[in-house]
C-alpha positions as CSV (number, residue, x, y, z in Angstrom):
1,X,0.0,0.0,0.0
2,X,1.3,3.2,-0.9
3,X,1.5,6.6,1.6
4,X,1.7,9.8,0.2
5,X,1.5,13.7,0.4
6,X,2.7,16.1,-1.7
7,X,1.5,19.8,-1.5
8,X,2.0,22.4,-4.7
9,X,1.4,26.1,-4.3
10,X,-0.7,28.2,-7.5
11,X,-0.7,31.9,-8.2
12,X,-4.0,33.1,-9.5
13,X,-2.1,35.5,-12.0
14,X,-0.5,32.6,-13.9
15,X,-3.1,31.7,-17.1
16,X,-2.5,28.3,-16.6
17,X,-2.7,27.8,-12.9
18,X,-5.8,25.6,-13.8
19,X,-4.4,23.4,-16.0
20,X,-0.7,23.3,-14.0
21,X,-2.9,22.1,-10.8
22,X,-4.9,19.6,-12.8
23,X,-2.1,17.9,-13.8
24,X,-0.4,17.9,-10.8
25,X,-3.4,16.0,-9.3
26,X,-3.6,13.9,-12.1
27,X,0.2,13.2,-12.2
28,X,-0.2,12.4,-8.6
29,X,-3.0,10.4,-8.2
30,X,-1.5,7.9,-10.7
31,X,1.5,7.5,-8.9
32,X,-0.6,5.9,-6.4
33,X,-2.2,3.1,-8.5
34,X,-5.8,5.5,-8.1
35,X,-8.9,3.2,-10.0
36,X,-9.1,5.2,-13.1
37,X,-12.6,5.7,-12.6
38,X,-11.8,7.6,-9.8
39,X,-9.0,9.3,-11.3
40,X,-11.4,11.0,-14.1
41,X,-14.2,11.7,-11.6
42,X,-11.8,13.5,-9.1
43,X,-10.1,15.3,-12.1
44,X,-13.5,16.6,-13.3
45,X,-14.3,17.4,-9.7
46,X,-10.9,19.2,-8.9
47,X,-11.4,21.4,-12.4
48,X,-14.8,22.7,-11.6
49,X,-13.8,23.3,-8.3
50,X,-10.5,25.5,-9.1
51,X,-12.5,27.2,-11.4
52,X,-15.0,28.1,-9.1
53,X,-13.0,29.2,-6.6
54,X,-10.2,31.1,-8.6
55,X,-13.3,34.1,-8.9
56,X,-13.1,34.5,-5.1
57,X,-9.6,34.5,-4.5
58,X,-7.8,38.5,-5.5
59,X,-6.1,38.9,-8.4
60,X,-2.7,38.9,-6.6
61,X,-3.5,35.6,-4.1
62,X,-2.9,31.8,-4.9
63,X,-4.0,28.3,-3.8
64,X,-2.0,25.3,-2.5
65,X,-3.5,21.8,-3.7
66,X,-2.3,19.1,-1.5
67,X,-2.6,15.5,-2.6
68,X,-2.7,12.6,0.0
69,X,-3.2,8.5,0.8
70,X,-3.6,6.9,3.7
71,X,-4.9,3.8,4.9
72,X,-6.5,3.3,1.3
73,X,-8.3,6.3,0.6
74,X,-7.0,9.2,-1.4
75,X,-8.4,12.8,-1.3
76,X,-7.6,16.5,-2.6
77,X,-7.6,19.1,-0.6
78,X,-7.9,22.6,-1.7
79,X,-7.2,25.7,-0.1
80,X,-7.5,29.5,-0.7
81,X,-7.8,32.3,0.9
82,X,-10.5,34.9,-0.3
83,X,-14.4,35.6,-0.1
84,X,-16.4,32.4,0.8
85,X,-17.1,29.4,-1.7
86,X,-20.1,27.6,-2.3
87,X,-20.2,24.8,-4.8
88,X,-22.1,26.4,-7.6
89,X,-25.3,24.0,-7.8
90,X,-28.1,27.1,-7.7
91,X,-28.1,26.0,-11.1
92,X,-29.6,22.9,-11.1
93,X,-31.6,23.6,-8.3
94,X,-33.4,26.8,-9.7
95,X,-34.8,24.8,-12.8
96,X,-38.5,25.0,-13.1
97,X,-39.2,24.1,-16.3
98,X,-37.0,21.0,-18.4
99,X,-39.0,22.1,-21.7
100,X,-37.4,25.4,-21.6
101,X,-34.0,24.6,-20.7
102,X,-31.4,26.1,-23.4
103,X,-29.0,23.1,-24.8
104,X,-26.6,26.0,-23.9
105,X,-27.3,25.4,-20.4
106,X,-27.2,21.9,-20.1
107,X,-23.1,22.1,-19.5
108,X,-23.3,24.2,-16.9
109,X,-26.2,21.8,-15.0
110,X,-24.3,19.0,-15.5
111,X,-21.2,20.3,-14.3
112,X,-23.3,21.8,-10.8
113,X,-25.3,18.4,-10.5
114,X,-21.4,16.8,-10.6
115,X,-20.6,18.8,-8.0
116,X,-23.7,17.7,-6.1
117,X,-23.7,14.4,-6.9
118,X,-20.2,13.7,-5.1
119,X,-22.3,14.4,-1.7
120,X,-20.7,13.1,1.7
121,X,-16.9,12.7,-0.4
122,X,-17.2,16.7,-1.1
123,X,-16.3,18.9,2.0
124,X,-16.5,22.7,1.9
125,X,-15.2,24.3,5.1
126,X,-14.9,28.0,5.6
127,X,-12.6,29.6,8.7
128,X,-10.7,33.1,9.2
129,X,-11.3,34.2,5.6
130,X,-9.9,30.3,4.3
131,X,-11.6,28.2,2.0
132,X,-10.9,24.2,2.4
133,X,-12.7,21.7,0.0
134,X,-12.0,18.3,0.5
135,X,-12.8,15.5,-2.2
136,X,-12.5,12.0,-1.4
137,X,-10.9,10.5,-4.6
138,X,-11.8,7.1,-3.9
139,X,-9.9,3.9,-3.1
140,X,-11.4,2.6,0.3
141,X,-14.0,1.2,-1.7
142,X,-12.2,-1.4,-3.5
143,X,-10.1,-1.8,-0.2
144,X,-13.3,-3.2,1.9
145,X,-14.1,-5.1,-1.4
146,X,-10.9,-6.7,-1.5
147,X,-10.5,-7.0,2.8
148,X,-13.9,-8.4,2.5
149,X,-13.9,-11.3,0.0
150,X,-10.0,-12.2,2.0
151,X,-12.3,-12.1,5.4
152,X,-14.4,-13.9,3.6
153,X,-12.5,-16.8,2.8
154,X,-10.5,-16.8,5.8
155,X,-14.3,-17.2,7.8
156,X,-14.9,-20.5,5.9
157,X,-11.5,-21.9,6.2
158,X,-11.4,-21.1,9.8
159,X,-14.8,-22.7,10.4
160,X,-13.7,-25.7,8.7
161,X,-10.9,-25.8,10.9
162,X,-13.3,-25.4,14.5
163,X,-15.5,-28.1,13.2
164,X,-12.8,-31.0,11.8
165,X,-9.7,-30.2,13.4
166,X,-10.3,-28.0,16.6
167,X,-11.1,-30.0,19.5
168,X,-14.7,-29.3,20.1
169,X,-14.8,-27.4,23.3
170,X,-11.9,-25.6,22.0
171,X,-14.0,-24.7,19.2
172,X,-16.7,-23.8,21.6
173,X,-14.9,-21.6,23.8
174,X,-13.6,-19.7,20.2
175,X,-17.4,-19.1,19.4
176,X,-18.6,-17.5,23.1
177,X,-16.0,-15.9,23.8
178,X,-14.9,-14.5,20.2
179,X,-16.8,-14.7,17.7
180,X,-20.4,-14.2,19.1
181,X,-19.6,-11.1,21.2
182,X,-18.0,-9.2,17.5
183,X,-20.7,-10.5,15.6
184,X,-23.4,-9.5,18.3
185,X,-21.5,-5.8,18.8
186,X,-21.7,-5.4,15.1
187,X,-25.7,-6.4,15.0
188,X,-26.2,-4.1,18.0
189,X,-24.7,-1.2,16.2
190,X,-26.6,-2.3,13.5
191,X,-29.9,-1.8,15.1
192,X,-29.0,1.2,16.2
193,X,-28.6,3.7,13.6
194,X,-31.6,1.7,11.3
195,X,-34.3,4.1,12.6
196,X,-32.8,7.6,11.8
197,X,-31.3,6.4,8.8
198,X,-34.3,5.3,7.7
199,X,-36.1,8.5,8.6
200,X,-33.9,11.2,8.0
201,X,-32.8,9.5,4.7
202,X,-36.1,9.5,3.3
203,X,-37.1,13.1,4.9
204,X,-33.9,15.1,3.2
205,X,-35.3,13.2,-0.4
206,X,-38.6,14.3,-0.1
207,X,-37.8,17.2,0.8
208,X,-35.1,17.7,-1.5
209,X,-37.4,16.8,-4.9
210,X,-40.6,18.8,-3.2
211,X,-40.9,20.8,-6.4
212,X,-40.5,17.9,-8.6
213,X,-44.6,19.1,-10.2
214,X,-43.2,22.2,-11.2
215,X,-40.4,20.1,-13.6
216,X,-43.5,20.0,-16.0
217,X,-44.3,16.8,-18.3
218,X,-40.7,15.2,-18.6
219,X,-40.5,14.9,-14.5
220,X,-43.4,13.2,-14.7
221,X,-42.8,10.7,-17.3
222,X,-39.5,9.5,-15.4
223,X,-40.4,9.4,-12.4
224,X,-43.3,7.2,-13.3
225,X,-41.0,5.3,-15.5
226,X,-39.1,4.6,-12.1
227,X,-41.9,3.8,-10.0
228,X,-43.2,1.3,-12.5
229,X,-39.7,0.2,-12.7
230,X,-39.4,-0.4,-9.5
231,X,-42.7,-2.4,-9.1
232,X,-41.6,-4.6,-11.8
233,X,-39.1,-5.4,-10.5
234,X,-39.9,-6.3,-6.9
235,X,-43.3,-8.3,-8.6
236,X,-40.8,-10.4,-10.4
237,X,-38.3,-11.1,-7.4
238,X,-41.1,-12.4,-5.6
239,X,-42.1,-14.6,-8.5
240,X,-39.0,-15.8,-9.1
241,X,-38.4,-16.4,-4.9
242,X,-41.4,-18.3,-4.8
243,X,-40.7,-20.3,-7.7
244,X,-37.3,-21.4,-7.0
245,X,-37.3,-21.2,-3.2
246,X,-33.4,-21.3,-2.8
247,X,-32.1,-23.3,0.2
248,X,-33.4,-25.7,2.9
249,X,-36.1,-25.0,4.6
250,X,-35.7,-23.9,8.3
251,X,-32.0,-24.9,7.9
252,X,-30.8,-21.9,9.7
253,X,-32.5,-23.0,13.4
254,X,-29.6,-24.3,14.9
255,X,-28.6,-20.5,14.5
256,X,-31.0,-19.6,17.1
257,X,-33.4,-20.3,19.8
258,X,-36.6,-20.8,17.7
259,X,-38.5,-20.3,20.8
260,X,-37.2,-17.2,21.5
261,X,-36.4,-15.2,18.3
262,X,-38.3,-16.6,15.4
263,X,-42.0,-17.6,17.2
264,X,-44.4,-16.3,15.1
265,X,-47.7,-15.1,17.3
266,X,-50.8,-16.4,15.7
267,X,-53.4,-13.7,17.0
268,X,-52.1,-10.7,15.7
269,X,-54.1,-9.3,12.8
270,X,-52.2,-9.7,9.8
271,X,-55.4,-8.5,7.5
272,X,-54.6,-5.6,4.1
273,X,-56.9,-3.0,6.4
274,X,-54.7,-4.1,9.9
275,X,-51.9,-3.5,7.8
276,X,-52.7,-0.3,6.2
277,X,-54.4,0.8,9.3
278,X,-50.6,0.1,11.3
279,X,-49.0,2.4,9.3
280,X,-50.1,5.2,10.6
281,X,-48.8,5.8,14.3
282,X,-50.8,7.5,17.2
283,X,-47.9,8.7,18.8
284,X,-45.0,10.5,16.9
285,X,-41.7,9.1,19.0
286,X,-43.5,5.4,19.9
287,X,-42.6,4.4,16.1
288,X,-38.8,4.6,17.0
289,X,-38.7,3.2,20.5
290,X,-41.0,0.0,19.0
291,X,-38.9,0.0,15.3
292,X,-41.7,0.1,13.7
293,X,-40.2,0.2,9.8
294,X,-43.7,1.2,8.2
295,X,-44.5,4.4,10.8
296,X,-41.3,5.6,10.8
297,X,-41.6,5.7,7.1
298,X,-44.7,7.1,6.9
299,X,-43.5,9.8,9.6
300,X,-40.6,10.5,7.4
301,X,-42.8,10.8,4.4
302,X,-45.2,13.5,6.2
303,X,-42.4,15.0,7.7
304,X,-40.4,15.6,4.1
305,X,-43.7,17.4,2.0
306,X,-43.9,19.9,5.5
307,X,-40.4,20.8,5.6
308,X,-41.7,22.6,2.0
309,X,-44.7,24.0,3.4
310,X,-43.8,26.4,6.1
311,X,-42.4,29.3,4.4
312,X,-39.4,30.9,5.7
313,X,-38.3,28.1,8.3
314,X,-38.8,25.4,5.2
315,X,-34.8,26.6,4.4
316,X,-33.7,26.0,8.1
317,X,-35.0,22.8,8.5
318,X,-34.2,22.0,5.0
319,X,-30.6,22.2,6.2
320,X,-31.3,20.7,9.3
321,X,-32.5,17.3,8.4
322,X,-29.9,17.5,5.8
323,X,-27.0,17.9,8.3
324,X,-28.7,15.2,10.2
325,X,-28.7,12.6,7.4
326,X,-24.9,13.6,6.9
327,X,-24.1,12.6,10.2
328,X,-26.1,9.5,10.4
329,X,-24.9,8.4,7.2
330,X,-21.2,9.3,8.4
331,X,-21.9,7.0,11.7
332,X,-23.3,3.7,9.3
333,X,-19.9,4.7,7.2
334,X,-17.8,4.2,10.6
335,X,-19.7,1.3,11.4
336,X,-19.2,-0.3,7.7
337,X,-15.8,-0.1,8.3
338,X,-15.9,-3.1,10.9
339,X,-17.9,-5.2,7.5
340,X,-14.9,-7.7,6.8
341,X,-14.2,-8.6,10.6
342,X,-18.2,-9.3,11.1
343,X,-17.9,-11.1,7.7
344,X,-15.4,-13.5,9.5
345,X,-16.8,-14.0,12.7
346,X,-20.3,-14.7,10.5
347,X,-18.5,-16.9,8.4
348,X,-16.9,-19.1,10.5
349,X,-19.8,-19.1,12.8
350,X,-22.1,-20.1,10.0
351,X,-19.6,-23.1,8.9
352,X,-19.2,-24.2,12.2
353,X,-23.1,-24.4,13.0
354,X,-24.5,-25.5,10.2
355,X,-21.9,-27.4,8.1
356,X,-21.6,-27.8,4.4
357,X,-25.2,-27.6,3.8
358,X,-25.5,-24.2,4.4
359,X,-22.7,-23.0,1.8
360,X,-25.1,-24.7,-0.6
361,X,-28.1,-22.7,0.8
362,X,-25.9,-19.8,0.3
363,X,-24.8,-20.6,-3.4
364,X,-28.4,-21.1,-4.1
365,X,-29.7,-17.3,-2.7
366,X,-26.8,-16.1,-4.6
367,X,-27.6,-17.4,-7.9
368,X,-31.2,-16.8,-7.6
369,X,-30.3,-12.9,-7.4
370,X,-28.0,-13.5,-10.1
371,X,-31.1,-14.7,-12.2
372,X,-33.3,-12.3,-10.8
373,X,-31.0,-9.2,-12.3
374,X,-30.1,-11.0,-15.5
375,X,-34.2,-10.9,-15.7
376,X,-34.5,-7.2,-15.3
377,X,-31.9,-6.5,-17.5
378,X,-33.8,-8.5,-20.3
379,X,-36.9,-6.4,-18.9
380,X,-34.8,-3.4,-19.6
381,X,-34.5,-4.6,-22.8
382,X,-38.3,-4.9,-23.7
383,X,-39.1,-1.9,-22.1
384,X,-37.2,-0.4,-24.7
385,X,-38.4,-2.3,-27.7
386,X,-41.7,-1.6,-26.7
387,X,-42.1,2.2,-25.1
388,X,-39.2,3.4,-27.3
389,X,-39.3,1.0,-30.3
390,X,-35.1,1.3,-30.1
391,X,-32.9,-1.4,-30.8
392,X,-32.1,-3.2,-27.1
393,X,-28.9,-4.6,-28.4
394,X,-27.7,-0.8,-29.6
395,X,-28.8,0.3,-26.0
396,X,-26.6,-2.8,-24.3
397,X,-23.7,-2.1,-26.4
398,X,-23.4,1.4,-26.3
399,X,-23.9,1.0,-22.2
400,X,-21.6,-1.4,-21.6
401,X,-19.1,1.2,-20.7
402,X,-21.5,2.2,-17.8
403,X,-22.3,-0.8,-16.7
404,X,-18.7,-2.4,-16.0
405,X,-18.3,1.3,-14.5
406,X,-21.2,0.9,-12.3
407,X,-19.9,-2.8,-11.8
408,X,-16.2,-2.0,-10.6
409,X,-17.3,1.7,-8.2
410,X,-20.6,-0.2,-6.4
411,X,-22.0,3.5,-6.8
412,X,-24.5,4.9,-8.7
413,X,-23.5,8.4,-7.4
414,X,-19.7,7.5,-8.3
415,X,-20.9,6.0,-11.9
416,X,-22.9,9.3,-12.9
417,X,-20.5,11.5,-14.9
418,X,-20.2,8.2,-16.9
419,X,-23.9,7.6,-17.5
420,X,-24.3,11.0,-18.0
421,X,-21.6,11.0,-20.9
422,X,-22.8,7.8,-22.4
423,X,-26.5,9.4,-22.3
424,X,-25.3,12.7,-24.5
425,X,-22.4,11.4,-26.5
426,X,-23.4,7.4,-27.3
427,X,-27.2,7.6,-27.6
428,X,-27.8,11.0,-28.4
429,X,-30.4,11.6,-24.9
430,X,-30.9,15.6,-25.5
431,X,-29.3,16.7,-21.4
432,X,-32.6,18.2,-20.9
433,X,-33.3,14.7,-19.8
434,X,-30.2,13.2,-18.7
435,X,-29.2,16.0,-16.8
436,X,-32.3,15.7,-14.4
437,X,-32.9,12.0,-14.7
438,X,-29.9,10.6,-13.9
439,X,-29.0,12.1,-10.7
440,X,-32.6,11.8,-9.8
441,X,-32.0,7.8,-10.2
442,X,-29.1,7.8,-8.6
443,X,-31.0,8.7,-5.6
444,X,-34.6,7.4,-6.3
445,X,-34.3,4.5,-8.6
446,X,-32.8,1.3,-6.8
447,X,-34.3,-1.5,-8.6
448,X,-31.3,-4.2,-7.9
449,X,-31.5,-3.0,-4.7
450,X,-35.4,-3.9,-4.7
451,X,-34.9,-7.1,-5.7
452,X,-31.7,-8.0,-3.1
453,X,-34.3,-6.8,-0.6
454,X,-37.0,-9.0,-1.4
455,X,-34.7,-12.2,-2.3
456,X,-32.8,-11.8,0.2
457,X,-35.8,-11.4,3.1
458,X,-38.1,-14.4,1.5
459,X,-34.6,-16.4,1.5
460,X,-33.9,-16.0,5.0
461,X,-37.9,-16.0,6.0
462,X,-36.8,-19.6,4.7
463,X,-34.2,-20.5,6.3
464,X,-35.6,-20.0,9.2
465,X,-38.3,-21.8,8.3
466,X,-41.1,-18.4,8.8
467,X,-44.1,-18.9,6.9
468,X,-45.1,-15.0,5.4
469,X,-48.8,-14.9,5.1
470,X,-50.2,-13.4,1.6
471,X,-50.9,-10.6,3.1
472,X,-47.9,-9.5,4.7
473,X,-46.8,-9.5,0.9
474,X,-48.3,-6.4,0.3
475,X,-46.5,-4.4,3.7
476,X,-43.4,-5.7,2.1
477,X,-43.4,-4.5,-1.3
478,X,-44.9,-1.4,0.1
479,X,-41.6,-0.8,2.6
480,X,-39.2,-1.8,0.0
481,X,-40.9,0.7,-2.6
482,X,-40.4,3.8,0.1
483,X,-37.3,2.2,1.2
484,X,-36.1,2.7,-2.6
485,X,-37.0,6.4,-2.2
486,X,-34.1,7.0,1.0
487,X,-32.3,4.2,0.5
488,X,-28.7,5.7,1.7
489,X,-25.8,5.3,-1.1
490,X,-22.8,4.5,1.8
491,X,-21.1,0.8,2.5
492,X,-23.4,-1.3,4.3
493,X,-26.6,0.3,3.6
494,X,-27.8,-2.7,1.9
495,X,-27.5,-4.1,5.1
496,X,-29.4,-1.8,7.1
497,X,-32.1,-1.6,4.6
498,X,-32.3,-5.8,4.5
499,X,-32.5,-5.6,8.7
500,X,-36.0,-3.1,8.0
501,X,-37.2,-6.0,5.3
502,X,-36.5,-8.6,8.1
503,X,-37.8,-6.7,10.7
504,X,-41.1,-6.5,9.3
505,X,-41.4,-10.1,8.2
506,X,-40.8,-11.2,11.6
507,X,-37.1,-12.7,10.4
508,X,-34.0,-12.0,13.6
509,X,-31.8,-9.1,12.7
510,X,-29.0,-12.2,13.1
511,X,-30.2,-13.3,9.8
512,X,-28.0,-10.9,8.0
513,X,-25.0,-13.0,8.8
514,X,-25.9,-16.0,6.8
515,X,-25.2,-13.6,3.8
516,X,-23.3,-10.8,4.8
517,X,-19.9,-12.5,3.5
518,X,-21.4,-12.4,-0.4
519,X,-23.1,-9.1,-0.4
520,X,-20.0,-6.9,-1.4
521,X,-20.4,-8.9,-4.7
522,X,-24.3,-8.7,-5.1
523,X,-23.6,-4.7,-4.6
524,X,-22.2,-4.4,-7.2
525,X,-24.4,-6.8,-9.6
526,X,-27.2,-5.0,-7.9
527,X,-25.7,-1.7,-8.8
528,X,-25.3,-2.3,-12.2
529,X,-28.7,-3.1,-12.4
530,X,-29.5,0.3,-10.8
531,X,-27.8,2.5,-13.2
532,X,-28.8,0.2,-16.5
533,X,-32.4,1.1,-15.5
534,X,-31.3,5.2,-14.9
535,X,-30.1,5.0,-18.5
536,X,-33.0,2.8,-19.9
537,X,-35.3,5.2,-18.1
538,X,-34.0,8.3,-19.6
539,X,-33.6,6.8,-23.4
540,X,-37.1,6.0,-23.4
541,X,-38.5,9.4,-22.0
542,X,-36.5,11.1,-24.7
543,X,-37.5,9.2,-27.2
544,X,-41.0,9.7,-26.4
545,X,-40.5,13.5,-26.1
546,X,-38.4,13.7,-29.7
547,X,-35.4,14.4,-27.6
548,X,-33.3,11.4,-29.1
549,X,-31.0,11.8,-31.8
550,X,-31.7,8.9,-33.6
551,X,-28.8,9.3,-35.8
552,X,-26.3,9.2,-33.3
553,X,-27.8,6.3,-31.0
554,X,-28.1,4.0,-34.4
555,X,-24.2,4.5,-35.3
């Protein structure tokens, strides 16, 4: 692993300060081995930025750039002194009518949505007249992939090892005194932050898209393309689930004590009204002391169209639930961190408890997702034949690009200046749609995460051998469409989002385990999947609103 920090100092007054500083990053970056995805994001990132910045700094004043890794993850640091900065995005945000956007302006949005689409990885900081922006060029990503899949191995190996060569109350001391208490820490924490992720994920969304109306007809076409996307897609995961029904039944009860965490009480209601009825709470804090997924939801919801409502302090609060979504999406990003060792303790637990069996059960949840998102794809496909009557095979190979991209970051935020470029300069999407739709799906449109969710919670509903009744079906698609809404774009939120799912079919939080150690690879199957249907999404709508150059997406 490579450690490094270099620092270069700029004068405004030199013409090509911009360019010098750019290729000092670039030149830099690359001498630490940087993904080149991230390399041309952060570039892009850095450019903007300088430029930005350069207007409020005095003709006689400079900028240092410094350049740094450590412990995996790169970032560039800017500083200036001068007038305060704030990331240009007022021009995406005062749209309020795509029809009438100017192709002239659709550079400049993209560049401010770029800008706002880096999120949590772009820090601006203001002190004593100093500017400081921070962007996080990327690499800790790959790094938990990679510490992840080694955890992962080393979990089976070692539980092989407690359950044929360890002598057994060796092996049973290992597990309670060891591996139990890290894996049960991890869950804890776990439970923990799911409520106000949940709520204040889905409150700064809403609240964030409250004028969506006023983006006239071409808002509304994509966002009901997503919706209808998104029910698709969770309508045929359940299908498919039911269909195959991927590993033994009950064969995760030696995990647990049936009696005490997976009893199912026959006397509660579980009727459509009793359902619909439950999701609206009679107290506003008993939803988050009782973890009630669907009330918290809803109170999130409500809470997200007020924050618009309430005139002046509708900026304030704005900001408020904003900042608070930061910080509990900063504390699931600590958490995240401790993924690969919870991945071994799981791992090894799971091998030692339950044998070889379960590795098949495993294999068989992970290539029924597999199906599952080689199904949407195809549905992608038809979509497009049919609503667009385009060529699916143009569409696939002129997005291939995006979807390895997609593929390799695990981020649809991280894959967006891609999508965006293979939207305007391989299929000819006019950016009056890409540059609202795309960022838009990178926030609203989750459908491999949709179908992970509802695999993934009938799969361990089965293993623990939890019958759901038909119409608890409806409460679960119903969670997982909302849940698609806020569904936070750090490490691990997959995870939190599947203990919700779980939590509402009456499945133990410790279910995660059984397939925490291959989700860092369904992420990013799951993510590609996400982005495909951004692009798919967009080529459609423009094609319906004669904003598609057909020219240029036939050759």
């Amino acid at each position: 692993m490579k450690f490094i920090n270099s620092k270069k100092v700029f004068l405004v007054s030199d013409e090509d300060c911009i360019r010098e500083s750019i290729g000092f990053i670039e030149d830099t970056l690359k001498s630490v081995d940087l993904n080149k995805k991230h390399l041309i994001k952060t570039i892009l990132i850095a450019e903007e930025t300088i430029a930005q910045l350069i207007e409020r700094i005095p003709p006689n004043g400079h900028f240092s750039v410094c350049v740094r890794k450590m412990l995996g993850e790169a970032e560039v640091v800017i500083t200036a002194k001068g007038s305060e900065y704030h990331p240009d995005t007022s021009v995406a945000d005062g749209i309020d009518n795509l029809e009438k956007l100017e192709d002239e302006d659709a550079q400049d949005i993209i560049r401010s949505l770029l800008l706002k689409a880096h999120g949590e990885n772009y820090k601006v900081s203001y002190k004593n007249g100093t500017n400081k922006i921070r962007i996080l060029a990327g690499g800790a990503e790959s790094s938990m992939l990679i510490n992840t899949m080694i955890c992962l191995g080393l979990g089976l190996i070692f539980g092989v090892l407690l359950q044929t060569v360890i002598p057994s109350q060796v092996a049973d001391g290992i597990l309670q005194y060891a591996l139990d208490p890290v894996k049960t820490v991890f869950m804890n924490c776990l439970k923990m932050i799911i409520a106000p992720v949940v709520f204040f994920s889905i409150v700064s969304c809403i609240s964030q898209f409250k004028d969506l109306s006023q983006l006239g007809r071409i808002g509304g076409k994509v966002m009901s393309m997503y919706l209808f996307t998104t029910v698709l897609a969770i309508l045929m995961a359940m299908g498919i689930s039911m269909l195959i029904k991927p590993g033994e039944l009950g064969f995760a009860l030696t995990l647990t004590d049936v009696s005490q965490n997976v009893s199912v009480n026959t006397t509660v209601d579980t009727s459509l009204l009793h359902t619909i009825v439950g999701i609206f709470p009679s107290n506003f804090l008993q939803p988050f002391v009782d973890s009630n997924t669907l009330q918290i939801i809803f109170l999130a919801a409500l809470t997200g169209i007020a924050v618009g409502m309430i005139g002046e302090y509708s900026s304030f609060l704005g900001k408020f639930f904003e900042a608070c979504n930061s910080l509990f999406l900063t504390i699931t990003t600590i958490i995240s961190k401790c993924i690969p060792i919870a991945v071994f303790c799981s791992a090894s637990i799971m091998v030692k408890n339950l044998g070889g069996k379960s590795l098949f059960s495993v294999l068989g949840f992970f290539f029924t997702q597999l199906f599952a998102i080689f199904c949407m794809l195809i549905i992608y496909g038809i979509l497009i034949t049919i609503m667009g009557r385009l060529n699916p095979f143009t569409f696939y190979k002129k997005n291939k690009e995006g979807m390895l991209t997609s593929f390799t970051l695990s981020s649809s935020n991280a894959a967006m200046p891609t999508n965006m470029r293979i939207c305007t300069d391989k299929l000819g999407i006019s950016p009056k749609v890409c540059s609202f739709s795309i960022p838009l799906g990178a926030t609203v449109n989750m459908d491999g995460a949709c179908i992970f969710l509802v695999t993934a919670g009938l799969f361990l509903a089965r293993a623990y051998g939890i019958s759901i009744p038909a119409s608890s079906y409806f409460s679960l698609a119903i969670t997982i469409i909302l849940l698609s809404l806020g569904c936070p774009g750090v490490p691990g939120s997959g995870l939190v989002c599947l203990g919700i799912v779980l939590g509402q079919i009456g499945v133990p939080l410790e279910a995660i385990g059984i397939v925490m150690g291959i989700h860092p690879i369904i992420d990013m199957i799951d993510t590609m999947s996400n982005t495909t249907g951004d692009v798919a999404a967009a080529l459609i709508v423009a094609k319906t609103e004669n904003l598609l150059d057909l020219d240029k997406f036939k050759n």
